[in-house]
C-alpha positions, 0 to 999 in steps of 0.5 A: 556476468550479465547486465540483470546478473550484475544488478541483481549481485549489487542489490544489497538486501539480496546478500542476506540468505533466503527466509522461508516466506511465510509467518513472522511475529509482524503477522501474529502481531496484525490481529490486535483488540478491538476497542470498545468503541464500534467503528464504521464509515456508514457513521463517522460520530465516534470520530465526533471527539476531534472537534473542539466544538464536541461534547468534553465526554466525547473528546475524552473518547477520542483521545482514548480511542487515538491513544489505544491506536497509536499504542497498536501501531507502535507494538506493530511496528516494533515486531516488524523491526524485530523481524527485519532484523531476523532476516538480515536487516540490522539497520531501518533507516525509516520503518519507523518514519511510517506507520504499519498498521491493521484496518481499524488503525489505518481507519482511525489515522486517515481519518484523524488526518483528514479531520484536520482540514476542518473547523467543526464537527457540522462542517465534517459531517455535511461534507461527509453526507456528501462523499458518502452518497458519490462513495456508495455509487462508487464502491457498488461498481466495484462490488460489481466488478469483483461479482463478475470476475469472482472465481472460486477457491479450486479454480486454476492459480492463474484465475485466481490472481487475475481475480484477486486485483479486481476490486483494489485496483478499481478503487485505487482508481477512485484515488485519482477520480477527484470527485469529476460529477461536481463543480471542482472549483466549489469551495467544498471540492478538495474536502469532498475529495478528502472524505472520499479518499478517506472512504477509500483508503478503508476498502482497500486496505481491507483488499490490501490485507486480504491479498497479502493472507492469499498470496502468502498463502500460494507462496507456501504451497506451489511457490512463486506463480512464475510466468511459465506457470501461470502466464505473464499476465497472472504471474504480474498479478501475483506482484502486484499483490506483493506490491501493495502488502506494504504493512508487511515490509518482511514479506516484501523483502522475503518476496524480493529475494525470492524472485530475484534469481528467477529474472534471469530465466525470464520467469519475472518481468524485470520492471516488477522487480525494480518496483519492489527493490525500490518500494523495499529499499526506500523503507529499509535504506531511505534509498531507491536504485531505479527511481520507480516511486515517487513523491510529490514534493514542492508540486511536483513527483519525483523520486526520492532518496535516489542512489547514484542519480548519474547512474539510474538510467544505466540500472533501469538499462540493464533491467529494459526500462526506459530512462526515467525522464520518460519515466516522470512523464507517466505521471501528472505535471503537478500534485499537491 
């Protein structure tokens, strides 16, 4: 048996059999209500009711609002774990530690989060006018570059992943721009930052969501875009869009076990199934075999939940990785 082939016999989640790759009830479950309340990152005054300084009526608003989130989240996470369980997972050791949500909850939680670094609803605000101005330069250059490399519907497969990560790599791009056109060291510097990522964190999960629909979608009807059939490039593309499907843990999985056999006959780069097998694992297990995500932990990455430290170089081996004290050095010396 060879090194790939014995790695991928020890992958746990691959024991289970093959699933169709396509709906589950955690997909049916994505269209939720909307609530009454019209939310939008052009105005932030439906978040107003988080601030104590707020108005009783609109704090009753807010809390009304956080409450009928919470509630979809909690339903939404709840058909995940079903469907897990359909595909062989009886045990989630952390799906329940994260929050699986849609567009309008993911706003409404960054949100609430970043409102915590805050005293009053002016403070929010003017920094919000502030991120607002730096984000509506920042997301036009996006939009641009989606115009530009905008394909359409019937052109070839390959196209049409290279266009499908334009815009949400670009803006994943912003997460670590940290605001560099403004003095860093001014007291309002991380805040502007926070606000920005929350503006962020909007757009690409909107792309994030539209993504995982199409790549469902070429799934169903041709299969996995193997590199044979759409090139290394594309076919790379393809896992990126699975990568970053993170609100549909079952689709990742069906997905894992689906490229899986293929490493072996080269029409999947090893190093992106290692990503994804580490990006399931972690929310299934709370383990990862390879040490491809990280965290950051007392001001510094690292990888969590590691399997068999002593053994990790010895996977990424196998799979033509480099060791992962190299590995580490990709990403920056601290974080907070």
């Amino acid at each position: 048996m060879s090194k790939i082939n014995a790695v991928l016999a020890s992958a746990v989640f691959l024991v289970s059999g093959l699933c169709c790759v396509g709906g589950t009830a955690a997909q049916a479950s994505s269209t939720l209500a909307t609530p009454e309340v019209k939310l939008t990152t052009e105005d932030f005054s439906w978040l107003r009711g988080r601030f104590p300084d707020s108005p009783e009526k609109e704090q009753l608003e807010w809390r009304a609002l956080k409450n009928w989130s919470d509630q979809q989240v909690a339903k939404r996470t709840a058909a995940i774990e079903k469907d897990l369980q359909k595909v062989g997972v009886s045990q989630t050791a952390v799906v329940d530690q994260r929050r699986y949500t849609d567009d309008i909850s993911a706003l409404i939680d960054n949100a609430d989060d970043a409102a915590g670094n805050f005293k009053t609803w002016s403070e929010f605000q003017a920094t919000f006018v502030e991120a607002r101005f730096l984000f509506s330069a920042y997301l036009a250059a996006c939009k641009a570059a989606e115009d530009v490399t905008r394909v359409s519907n019937d052109a070839p497969l390959r196209d049409r992943l290279r266009a499908a990560v334009v815009g949400e790599q670009v803006l994943r791009s912003g997460l670590h721009w940290k605001i560099p056109l403004r003095d860093t060291t001014a007291p309002t510097a991380d805040k502007v930052s926070l606000v920005f990522d929350v503006l962020l964190w909007s757009e690409i999960s909107q792309r994030d969501h539209e993504n995982t629909r199409l790549i469902k979608q070429i799934i169903a009807n041709s299969g996995w875009p193997s590199i044979s059939s759409v090139g290394q490039d594309a076919s790379e593309d393809a896992w990126l869009l699975v990568q970053h499907a993170d609100d549909d843990p079952v689709f990742q999985l069906q997905v894992l076990r689906l490229i899986g056999p293929l490493i072996a006959t080269n029409e999947v780069a090893p190093q992106s199934y290692a990503l994804l097998s580490d990006r399931v694992s972690l929310k299934i297990s709370g383990t990862q075999r390879y040490g491809t995500q990280l965290s950051c932990v007392g001001g510094h990455y690292v990888p969590n939940g590691l399997e068999g430290p002593s053994r990790v170089n010895e996977r990424r081996k196998a799979l033509g990785m480099k060791p992962l004290e190299q590995y580490e050095k990709q990403f920056p010396a601290s974080c907070h």
